[in-house]
TITI-29896 format. One record per residue: residue in one letter; y, z negated, x of N, C-alpha, C in turn. Coordinates in steps of 0.02 Angstrom, whole numbers, padded with zeros to 5 digits, always signed. Layout:
residues N
AYZXYZXYZX
...
//
This chain:
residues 201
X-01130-00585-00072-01119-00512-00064-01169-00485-00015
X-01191-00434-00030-01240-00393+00010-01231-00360+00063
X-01251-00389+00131-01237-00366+00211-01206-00295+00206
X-01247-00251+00182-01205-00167+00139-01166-00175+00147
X-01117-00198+00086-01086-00198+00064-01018-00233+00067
X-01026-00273+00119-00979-00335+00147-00931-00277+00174
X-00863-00279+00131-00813-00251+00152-00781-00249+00221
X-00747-00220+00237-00735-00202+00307-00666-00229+00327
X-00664-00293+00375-00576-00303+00373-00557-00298+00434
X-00516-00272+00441-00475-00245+00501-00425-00285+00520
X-00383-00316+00546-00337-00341+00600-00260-00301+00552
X-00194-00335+00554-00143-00283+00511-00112-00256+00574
X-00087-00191+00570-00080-00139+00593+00006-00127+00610
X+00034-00155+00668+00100-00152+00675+00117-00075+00689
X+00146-00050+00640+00185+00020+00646+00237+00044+00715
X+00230+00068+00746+00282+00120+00799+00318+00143+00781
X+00374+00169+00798+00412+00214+00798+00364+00296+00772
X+00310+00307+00838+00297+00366+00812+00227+00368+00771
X+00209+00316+00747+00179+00305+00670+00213+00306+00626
X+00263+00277+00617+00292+00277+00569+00352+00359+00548
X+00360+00385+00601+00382+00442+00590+00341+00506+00551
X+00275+00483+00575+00213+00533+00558+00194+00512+00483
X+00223+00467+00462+00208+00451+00393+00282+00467+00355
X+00330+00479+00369+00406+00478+00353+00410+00559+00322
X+00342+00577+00250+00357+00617+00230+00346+00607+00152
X+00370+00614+00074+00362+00595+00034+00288+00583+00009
X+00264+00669+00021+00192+00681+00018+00146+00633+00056
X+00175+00629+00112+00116+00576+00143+00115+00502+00133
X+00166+00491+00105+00180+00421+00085+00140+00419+00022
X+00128+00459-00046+00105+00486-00092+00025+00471-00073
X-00003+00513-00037-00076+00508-00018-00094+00440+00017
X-00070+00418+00049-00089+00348+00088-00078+00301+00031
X-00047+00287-00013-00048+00245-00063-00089+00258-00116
X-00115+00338-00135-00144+00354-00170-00228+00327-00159
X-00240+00331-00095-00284+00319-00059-00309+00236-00067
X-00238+00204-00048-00248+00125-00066-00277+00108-00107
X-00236+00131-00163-00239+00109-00235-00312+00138-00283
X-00334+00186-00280-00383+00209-00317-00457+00212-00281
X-00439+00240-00198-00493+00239-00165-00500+00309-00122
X-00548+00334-00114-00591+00385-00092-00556+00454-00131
X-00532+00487-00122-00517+00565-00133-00540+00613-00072
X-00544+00679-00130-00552+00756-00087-00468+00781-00088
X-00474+00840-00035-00395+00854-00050-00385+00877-00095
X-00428+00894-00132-00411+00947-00214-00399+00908-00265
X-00434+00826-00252-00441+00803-00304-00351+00759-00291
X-00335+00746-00238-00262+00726-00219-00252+00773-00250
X-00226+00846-00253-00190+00888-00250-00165+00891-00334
X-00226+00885-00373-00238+00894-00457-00188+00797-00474
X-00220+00756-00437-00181+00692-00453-00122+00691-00449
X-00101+00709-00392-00017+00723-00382+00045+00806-00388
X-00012+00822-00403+00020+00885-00436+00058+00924-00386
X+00002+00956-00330+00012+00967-00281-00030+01038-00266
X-00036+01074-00217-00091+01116-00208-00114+01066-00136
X-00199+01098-00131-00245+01083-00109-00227+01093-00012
X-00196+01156-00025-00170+01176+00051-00122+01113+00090
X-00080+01111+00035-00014+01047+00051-00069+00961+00070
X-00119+00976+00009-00138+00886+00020-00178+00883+00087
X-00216+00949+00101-00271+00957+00169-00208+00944+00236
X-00154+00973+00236-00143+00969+00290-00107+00911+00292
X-00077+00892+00262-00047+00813+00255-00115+00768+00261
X-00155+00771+00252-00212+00733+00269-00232+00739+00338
X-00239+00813+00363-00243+00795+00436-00194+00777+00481
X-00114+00760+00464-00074+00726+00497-00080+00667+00497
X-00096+00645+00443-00105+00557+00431-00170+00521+00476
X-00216+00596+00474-00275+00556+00512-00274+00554+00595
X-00242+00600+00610-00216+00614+00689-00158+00542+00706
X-00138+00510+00638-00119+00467+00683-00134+00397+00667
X-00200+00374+00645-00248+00324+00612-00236+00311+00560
X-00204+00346+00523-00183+00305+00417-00245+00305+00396
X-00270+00400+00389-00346+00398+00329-00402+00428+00379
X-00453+00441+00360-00517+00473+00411-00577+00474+00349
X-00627+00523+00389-00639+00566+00324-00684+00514+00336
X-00729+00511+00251-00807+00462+00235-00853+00489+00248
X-00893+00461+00302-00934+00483+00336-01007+00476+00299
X-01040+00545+00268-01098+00553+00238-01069+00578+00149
X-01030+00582+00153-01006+00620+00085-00981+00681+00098
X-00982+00715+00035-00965+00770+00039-00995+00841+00086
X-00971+00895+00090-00986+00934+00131-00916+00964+00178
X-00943+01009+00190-00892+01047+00275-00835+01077+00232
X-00836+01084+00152-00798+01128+00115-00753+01091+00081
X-00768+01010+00057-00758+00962+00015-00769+00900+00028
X-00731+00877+00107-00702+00831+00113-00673+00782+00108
X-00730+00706+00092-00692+00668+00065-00663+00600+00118
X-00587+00603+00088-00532+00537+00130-00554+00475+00102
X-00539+00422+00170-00535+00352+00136-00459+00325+00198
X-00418+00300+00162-00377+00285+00191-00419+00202+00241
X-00389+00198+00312-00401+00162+00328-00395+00094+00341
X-00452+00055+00322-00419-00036+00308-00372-00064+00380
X-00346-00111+00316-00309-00155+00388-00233-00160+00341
X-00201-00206+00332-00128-00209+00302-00084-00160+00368
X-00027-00145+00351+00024-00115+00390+00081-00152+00372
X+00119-00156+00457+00161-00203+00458+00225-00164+00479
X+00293-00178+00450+00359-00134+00466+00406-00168+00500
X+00391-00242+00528+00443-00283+00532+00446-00296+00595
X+00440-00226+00654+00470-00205+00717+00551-00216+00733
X+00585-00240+00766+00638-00241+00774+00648-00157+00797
X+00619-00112+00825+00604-00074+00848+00641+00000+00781
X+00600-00009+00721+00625+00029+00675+00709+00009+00647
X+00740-00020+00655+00788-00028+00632+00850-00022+00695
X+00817-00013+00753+00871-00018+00807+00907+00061+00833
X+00929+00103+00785+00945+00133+00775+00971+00179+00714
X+01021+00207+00677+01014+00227+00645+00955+00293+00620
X+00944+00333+00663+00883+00377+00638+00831+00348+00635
X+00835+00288+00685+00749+00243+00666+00752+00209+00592
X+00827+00182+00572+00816+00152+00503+00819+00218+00441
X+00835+00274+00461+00821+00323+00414+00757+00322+00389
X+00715+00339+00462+00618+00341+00448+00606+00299+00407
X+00634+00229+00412+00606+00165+00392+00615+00179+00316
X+00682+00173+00306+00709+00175+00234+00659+00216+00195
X+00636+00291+00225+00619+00339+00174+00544+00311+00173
X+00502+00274+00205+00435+00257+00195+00449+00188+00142
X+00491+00151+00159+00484+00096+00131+00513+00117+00037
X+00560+00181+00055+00583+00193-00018+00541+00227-00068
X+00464+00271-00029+00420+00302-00073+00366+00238-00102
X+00355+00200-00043+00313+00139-00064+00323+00104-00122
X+00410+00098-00122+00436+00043-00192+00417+00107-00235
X+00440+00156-00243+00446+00203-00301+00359+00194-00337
X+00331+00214-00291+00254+00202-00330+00249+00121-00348
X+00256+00087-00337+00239+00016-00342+00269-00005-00384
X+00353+00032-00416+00372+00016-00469+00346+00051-00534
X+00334+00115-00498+00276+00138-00563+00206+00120-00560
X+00195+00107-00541+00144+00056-00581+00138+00006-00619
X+00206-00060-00595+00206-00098-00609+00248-00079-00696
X+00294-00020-00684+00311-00010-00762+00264+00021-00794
X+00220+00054-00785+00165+00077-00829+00118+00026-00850
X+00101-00027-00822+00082-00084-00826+00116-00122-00902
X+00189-00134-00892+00210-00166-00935+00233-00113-01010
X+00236-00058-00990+00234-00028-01068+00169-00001-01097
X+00114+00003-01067+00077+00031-01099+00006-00008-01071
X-00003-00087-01042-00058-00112-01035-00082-00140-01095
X-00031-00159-01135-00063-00199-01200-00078-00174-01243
X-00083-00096-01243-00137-00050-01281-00187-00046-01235
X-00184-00031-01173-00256+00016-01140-00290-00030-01086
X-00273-00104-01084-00307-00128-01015-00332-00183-01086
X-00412-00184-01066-00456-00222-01093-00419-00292-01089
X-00414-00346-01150-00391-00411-01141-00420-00456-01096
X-00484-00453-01047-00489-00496-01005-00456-00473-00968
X-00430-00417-00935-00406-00394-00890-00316-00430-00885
X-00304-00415-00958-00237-00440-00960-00216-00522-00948
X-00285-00563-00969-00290-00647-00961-00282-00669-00897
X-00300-00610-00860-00291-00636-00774-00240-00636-00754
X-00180-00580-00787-00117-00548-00751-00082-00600-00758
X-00006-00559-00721+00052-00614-00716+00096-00575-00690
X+00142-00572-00710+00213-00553-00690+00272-00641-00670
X+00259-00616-00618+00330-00681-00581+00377-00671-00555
X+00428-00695-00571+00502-00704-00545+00527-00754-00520
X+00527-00781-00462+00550-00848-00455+00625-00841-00405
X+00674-00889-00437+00738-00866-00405+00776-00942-00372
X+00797-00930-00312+00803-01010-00275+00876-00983-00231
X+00903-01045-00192+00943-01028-00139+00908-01057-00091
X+00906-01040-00047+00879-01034+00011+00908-01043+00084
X+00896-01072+00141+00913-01059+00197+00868-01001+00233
X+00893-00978+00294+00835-00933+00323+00791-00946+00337
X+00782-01001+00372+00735-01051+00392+00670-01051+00339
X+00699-01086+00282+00656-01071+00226+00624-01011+00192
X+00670-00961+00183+00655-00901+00164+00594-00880+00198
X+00611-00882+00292+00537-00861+00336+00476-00922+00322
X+00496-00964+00305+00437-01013+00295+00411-00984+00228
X+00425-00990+00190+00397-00949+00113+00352-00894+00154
X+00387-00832+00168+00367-00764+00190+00302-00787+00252
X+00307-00830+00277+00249-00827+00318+00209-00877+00286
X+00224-00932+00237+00139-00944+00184+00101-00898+00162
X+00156-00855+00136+00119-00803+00090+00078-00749+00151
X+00094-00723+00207+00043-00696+00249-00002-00739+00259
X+00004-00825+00259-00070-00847+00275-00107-00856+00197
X-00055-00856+00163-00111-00849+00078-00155-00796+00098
X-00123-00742+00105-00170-00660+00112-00228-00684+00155
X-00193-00696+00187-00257-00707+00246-00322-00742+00232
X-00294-00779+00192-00353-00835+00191-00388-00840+00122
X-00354-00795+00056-00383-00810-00004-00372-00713-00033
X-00333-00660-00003-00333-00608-00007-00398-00547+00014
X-00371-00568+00085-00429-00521+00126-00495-00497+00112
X-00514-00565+00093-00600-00559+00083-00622-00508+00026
X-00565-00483-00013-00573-00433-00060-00565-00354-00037
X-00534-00373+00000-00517-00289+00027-00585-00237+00008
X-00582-00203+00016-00628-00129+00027-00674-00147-00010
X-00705-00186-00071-00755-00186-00100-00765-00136-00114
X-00847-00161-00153-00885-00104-00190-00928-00150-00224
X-00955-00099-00284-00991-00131-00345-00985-00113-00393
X-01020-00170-00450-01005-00163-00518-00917-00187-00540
X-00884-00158-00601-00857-00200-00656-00795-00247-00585
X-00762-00172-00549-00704-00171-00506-00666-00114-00547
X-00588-00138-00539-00559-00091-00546-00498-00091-00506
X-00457-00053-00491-00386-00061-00453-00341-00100-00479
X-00315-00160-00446-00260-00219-00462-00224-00197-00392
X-00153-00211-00390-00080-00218-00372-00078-00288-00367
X-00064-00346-00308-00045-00395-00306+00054-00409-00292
X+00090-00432-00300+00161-00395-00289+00196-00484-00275
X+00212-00482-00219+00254-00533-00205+00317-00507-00155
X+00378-00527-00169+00441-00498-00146+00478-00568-00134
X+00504-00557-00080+00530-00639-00052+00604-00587-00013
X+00643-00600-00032+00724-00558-00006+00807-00602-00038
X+00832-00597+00012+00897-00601-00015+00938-00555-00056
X+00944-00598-00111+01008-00555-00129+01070-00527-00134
X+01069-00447-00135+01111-00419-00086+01171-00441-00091
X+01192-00433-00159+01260-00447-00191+01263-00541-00188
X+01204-00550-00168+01244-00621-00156+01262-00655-00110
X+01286-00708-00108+01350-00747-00059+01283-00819-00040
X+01310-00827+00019+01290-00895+00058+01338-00930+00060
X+01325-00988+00028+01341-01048+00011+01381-01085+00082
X+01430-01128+00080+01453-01160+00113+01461-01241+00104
//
């Protein structure tokens, strides 16, 4: 890969209280993922994607950047047409901090509940309508997994912390590309108890 072009990786990003509040709005949860997932937007061009006006996506953009999410790309655009890149680095929620209260687990809930909502649409637009419109190499790579176990806690955090050193060590190096014959992929691993279910004796 070309010195250029050698993507940019950042350190993951433990959330606050008042980060995470500053993001604890549908819209802004909306643009910071929008941002993830596709890349580089203007606020107009957010605004037309999410079916929004331009006024709403500009200023939700300058809340997010006042408190490090996105920041504008520096050498694009002009003073009129402003373009965002959300900023690298994973974000982390697993503060004891957000949950030690009920209004702190409100914030939490409503960020963590816009995140699933997009992530499940994708992942269902994916499965009804990729095997018309996503080129078949594209589809040879995919995978949908379910894997279902009982577990101790012990184990459960051992799983959950391979998979942060998977990222780490076979993820990362992809982040923020650029190039030819890229397109936006969703990686999706979910490691949780189930709610309705019972621990074993």
């Amino acid at each position: 890969m070309d010195k250029d072009t050698q993507p940019e990786i950042r350190a993951s990003r433990q959330l606050d209280m008042e980060s995470l509040k500053a993001l604890a709005h549908p819209l802004r949860v909306k643009i910071l993922d929008t941002l993830s997932t596709y890349g580089d937007f203007t606020a107009s061009g957010l605004a037309e994607r999410l079916g929004e006006s331009s006024g709403s996506t500009s200023y939700h953009l300058r809340q997010l950047e006042r408190h490090g999410f996105v920041r504008e790309v520096a050498g694009k655009g002009t003073g009129r047409e402003r373009w965002w890149a959300r900023v690298p680095g994973a974000i982390n929620l697993d503060s004891s901090e957000l949950f030690d209260s009920p209004a702190n687990r409100a914030v939490t809930q409503t960020v963590v509940r816009e995140l699933e909502r997009s992530r499940s649409s994708l992942l269902s637009d994916f499965q009804e309508r990729g095997l018309d419109l996503v080129p078949h190499e594209w589809l040879a790579g995919s995978v949908i997994s379910t894997v279902n176990l009982k577990l101790t806690t012990e184990q459960l955090k051992e799983i959950s912390q391979q998979w942060d050193r998977f990222v780490e060590a076979h993820i990362d190096q992809y982040r923020g590309q650029t190039g030819p014959h890229l397109r936006p992929v969703q990686i999706h691993f979910n490691a949780f108890p189930v709610v309705d279910g019972e621990e074993s004796v």
